[in-house]
VOVEX-71201 format. One line per 2 residues: number of its first residue (from 1); their letters; for each residue y, x negated, z negated of C-alpha. Coordinates in steps of 0.5 Angstrom, whole numbers. Each point is the difference from the previous one (the first is absolute). Example, Ala and Ser with C-alpha at 12.3 -4.5 7.8 and 13.67 -1.06 7.14 Angstrom:
BEGIN
1> as> -9,-25,-16 ~ 7,-2,2
//
This chain:
BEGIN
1> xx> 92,170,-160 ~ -4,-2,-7
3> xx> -7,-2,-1 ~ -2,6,-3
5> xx> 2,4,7 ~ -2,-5,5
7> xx> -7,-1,-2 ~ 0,8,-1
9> xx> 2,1,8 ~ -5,-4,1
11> xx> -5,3,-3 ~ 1,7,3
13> xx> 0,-5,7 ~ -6,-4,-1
15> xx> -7,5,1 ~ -5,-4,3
17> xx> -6,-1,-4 ~ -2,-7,-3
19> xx> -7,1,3 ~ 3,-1,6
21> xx> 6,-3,-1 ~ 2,-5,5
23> xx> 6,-4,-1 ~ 0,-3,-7
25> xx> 6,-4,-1 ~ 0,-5,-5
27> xx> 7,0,-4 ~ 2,-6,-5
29> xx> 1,3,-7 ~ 5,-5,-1
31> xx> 4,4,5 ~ 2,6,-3
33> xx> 5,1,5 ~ -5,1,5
35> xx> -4,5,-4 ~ 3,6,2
37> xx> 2,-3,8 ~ -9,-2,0
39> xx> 0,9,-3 ~ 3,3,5
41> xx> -2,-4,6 ~ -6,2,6
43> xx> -5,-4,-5 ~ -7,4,-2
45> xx> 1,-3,-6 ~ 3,-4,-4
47> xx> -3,-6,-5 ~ 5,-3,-5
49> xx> -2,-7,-1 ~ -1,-3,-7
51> xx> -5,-6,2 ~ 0,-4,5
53> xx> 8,1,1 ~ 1,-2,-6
55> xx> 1,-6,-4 ~ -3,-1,-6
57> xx> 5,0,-5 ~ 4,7,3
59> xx> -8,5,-1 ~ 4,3,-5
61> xx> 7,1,3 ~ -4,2,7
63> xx> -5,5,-4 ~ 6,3,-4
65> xx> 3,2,7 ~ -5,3,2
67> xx> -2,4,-6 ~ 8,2,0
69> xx> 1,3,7 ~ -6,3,0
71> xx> 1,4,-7 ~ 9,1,4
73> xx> -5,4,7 ~ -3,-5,3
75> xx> -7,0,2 ~ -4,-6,3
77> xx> -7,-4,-1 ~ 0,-6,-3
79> xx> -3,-7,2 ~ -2,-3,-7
81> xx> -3,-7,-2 ~ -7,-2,1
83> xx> -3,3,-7 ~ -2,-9,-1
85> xx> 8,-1,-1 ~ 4,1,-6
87> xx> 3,6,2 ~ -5,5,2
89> xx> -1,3,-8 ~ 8,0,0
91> xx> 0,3,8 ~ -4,5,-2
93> xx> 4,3,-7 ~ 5,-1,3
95> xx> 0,5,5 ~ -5,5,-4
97> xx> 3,7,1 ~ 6,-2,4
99> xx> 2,6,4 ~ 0,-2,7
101> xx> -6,-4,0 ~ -5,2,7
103> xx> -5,-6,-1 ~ 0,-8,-2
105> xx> -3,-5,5 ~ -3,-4,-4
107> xx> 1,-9,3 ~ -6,-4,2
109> xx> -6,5,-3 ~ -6,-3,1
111> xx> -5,4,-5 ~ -1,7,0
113> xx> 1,-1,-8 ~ 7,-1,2
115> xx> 2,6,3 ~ -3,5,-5
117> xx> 2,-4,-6 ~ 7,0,3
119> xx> -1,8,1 ~ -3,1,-7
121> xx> 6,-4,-3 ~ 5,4,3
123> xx> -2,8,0 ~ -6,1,4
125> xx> 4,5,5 ~ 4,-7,3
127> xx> -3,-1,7 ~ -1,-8,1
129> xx> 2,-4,7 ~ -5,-5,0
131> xx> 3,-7,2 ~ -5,-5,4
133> xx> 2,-6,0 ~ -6,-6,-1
135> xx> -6,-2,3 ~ -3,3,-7
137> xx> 3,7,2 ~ -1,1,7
139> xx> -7,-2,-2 ~ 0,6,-5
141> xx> 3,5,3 ~ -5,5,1
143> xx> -1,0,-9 ~ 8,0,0
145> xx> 0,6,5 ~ -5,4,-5
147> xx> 4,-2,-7 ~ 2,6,-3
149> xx> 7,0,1 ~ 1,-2,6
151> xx> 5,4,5 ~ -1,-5,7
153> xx> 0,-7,1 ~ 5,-4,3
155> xx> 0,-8,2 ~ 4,-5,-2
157> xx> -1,-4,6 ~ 5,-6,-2
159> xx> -4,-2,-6 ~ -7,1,3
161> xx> 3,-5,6 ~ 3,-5,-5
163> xx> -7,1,-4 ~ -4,-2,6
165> xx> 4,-4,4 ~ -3,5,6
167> xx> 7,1,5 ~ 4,6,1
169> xx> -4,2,7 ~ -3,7,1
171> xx> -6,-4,2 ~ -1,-2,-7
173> xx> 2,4,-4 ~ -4,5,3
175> xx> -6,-1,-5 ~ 4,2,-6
177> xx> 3,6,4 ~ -6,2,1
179> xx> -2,-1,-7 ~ 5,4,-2
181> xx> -1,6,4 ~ -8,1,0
183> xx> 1,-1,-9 ~ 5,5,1
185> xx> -5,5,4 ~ -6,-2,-5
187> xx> 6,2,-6 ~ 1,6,3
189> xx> 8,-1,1 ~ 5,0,5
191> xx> 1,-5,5 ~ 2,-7,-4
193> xx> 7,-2,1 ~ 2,-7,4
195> xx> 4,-6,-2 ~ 7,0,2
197> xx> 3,-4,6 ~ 5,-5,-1
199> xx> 6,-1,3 ~ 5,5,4
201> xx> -3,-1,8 ~ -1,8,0
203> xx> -5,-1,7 ~ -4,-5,-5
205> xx> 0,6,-5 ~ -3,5,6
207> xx> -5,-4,1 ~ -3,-3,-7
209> xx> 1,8,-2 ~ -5,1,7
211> xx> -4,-5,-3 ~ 0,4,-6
213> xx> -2,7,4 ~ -6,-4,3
215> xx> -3,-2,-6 ~ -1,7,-4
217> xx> 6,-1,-4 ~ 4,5,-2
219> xx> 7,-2,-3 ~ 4,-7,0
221> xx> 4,-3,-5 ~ 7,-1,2
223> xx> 6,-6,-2 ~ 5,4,3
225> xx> 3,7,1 ~ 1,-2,8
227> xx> -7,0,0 ~ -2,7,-3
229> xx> 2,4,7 ~ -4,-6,4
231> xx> -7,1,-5 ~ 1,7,0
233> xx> 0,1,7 ~ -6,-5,2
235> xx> -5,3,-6 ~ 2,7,3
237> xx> -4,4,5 ~ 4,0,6
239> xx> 2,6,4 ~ -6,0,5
241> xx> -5,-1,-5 ~ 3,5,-3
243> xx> 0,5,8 ~ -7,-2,-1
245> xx> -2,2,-8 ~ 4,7,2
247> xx> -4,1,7 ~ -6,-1,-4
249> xx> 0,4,-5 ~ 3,5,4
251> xx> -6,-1,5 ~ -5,0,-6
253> xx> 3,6,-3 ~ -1,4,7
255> xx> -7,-1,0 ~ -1,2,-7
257> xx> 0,-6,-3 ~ -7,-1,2
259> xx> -3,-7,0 ~ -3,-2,7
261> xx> -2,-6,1 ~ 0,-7,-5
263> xx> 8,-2,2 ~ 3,6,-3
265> xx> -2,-1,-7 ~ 4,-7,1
267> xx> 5,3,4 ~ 2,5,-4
269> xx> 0,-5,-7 ~ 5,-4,4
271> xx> 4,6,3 ~ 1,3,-7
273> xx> 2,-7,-4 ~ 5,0,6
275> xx> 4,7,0 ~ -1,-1,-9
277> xx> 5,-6,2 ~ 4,3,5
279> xx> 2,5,-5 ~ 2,-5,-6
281> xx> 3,-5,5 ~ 3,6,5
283> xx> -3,-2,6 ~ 1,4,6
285> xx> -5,0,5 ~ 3,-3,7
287> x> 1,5,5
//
C-alpha cells in the first residue's frame, strides 16, 4: 500500500475531534516507516515528532519528511522546537501551507507571546498545542491558555521533572496538573493533554491514565501504538456512566426538562458532556 492510500484510509477512519482527542501518539519523524502504520492505528491523533526526537544535525531531513508525507495524503499535528532554538523560524516555514497539517504542538512554551507568534508565523488559522515543560511555563499557564492561538494545552512531564528535580509520583505532580487544568478553564479550552508513561507495563499505563482522569485532564501522550486502546478506553465514559447520562436525560425529558432543585443543573451539565462523548467514542450504555 502507497503512502498516498494509506494515509487516505486513515483519514476516512479517524473522526475524533482534536478537542477531545485522547490518545496522542508520538511518532519519530525520522521513522518514516512508522508513518502510515501510527495513521491507521486506534490513536485519536497523531504527532509527527521534529524535536525532541530528533538529533540536531537531522532537523532538516525529519522537517523535509514530514512536509512530504503529508503533501502524499497524510494528515498529522507537529511537535516543533521551542521558539528559543535554532529551528523554530525554519519549522514554522517549512510547514506553512502543507496540505495535511491539523495543528503544531509547539515544545517547552513558557509565554503567551510564544504561542500567538507561532500562530501569526504560520497563517493565523493553524491551531497551537501549547507544550508545558518548565517551572517558567507552569507558572504562566494561565497567560498561555489566553494566548491568541492556542488550541490546548499539553504537559511535558518528563522535561518539568528534569527541570525541577520533583519525582514522577502522582502526589507530586499533582500541582502541575492541576495547574494545567484550571489554565485551560480560565483560557476557555478543552481539557489539557497529560504527559506519556514510559515503558510497555499496560497495568501501569491503566492506572497513570486514571491518574489523568482524576486530575481533569482530557488526553495523554503516548510512546507507543499499544498504548492507544488502553488511553482510549480510561479517558472514555464507561458503559454504566453512560446507563446513568441515558436515564437522566430520559428522566429529564419526561418532566419537561424543568429544573427542580440545585442538583439538576450539575446533573444535567455532567450527563450531556457524557452521552456528547459517548457518541464520538461509541460507547453503549451497560444493560
Amino acid at each position: 500500500m502507497t503512502s498516498s492510500i494509506a494515509a487516505e484510509s486513515a483519514r476516512s477512519t479517524r473522526s475524533i475531534p482534536a478537542d477531545i482527542a485522547r490518545s496522542w501518539l508520538l511518532v519519530n519523524a525520522m521513522k518514516t516507516e512508522l508513518f502510515d502504520q501510527s495513521a491507521s492505528s486506534r490513536a485519536d491523533a497523531i504527532i509527527l515528532d521534529i524535536e525532541d526526537a530528533v538529533d540536531p544535525s537531522q532537523k532538516d531531513h525529519a522537517r523535509e519528511n514530514v512536509v512530504n508525507w503529508l503533501a502524499a495524503g497524510g494528515q498529522a499535528w507537529v511537535r516543533i522546537n521551542d521558539a528559543t532554538s535554532p529551528f523554530w523560524a525554519d519549522d514554522l516555514a517549512g510547514l506553512r501551507g502543507t496540505p495535511g497539517l491539523l495543528g503544531v504542538m509547539l515544545a517547552k512554551t513558557e509565554s503567551a507571546d510564544q504561542v500567538t507568534e507561532s500562530y501569526h508565523r504560520m497563517d493565523g488559522k493553524t491551531p497551537v498545542i501549547a507544550l508545558v515543560e518548565s517551572a517558567v511555563g507552569i507558572e504562566e499557564a494561565n497567560h498561555i491558555a489566553k494566548g491568541q492561538g492556542c488550541f490546548r494545552l499539553a504537559f511535558g512531564s518528563g522535561d518539568f521533572r528534569r527541570d525541577t528535580g520533583m519525582a514522577a509520583t502522582p502526589e507530586a505532580m499533582a500541582y502541575p496538573r492541576a495547574k494545567l487544568v484550571v489554565a485551560s478553564r480560565v483560557g476557555n479550552l478543552p481539557g489539557p493533554i497529560d504527559g506519556p508513561t514510559v515503558g510497555t507495563n499496560h497495568p501501569i499505563l491503566r492506572e497513570q491514565t486514571g491518574i489523568t482522569v482524576t486530575m481533569g485532564m482530557t488526553g495523554k501522550l503516548c510512546l507507543a501504538i499499544d498504548q492507544t486502546t488502553v488511553i482510549n478506553e480510561v479517558i472514555s465514559p464507561t458503559p454504566s456512566d453512560v446507563a446513568w447520562a441515558t436515564d437522566f436525560m430520559n428522566d429529564f425529558e419526561a418532566n419537561g426538562r424543568v429544573i427542580r432543585d440545585g442538583s439538576d443543573l450539575p446533573r444535567l451539565g455532567r450527563a450531556e458532556k457524557i452521552m456528547k462523548l459517548a457518541v464520538a467514542f461509541g460507547v453503549q450504555p451497560s444493560l
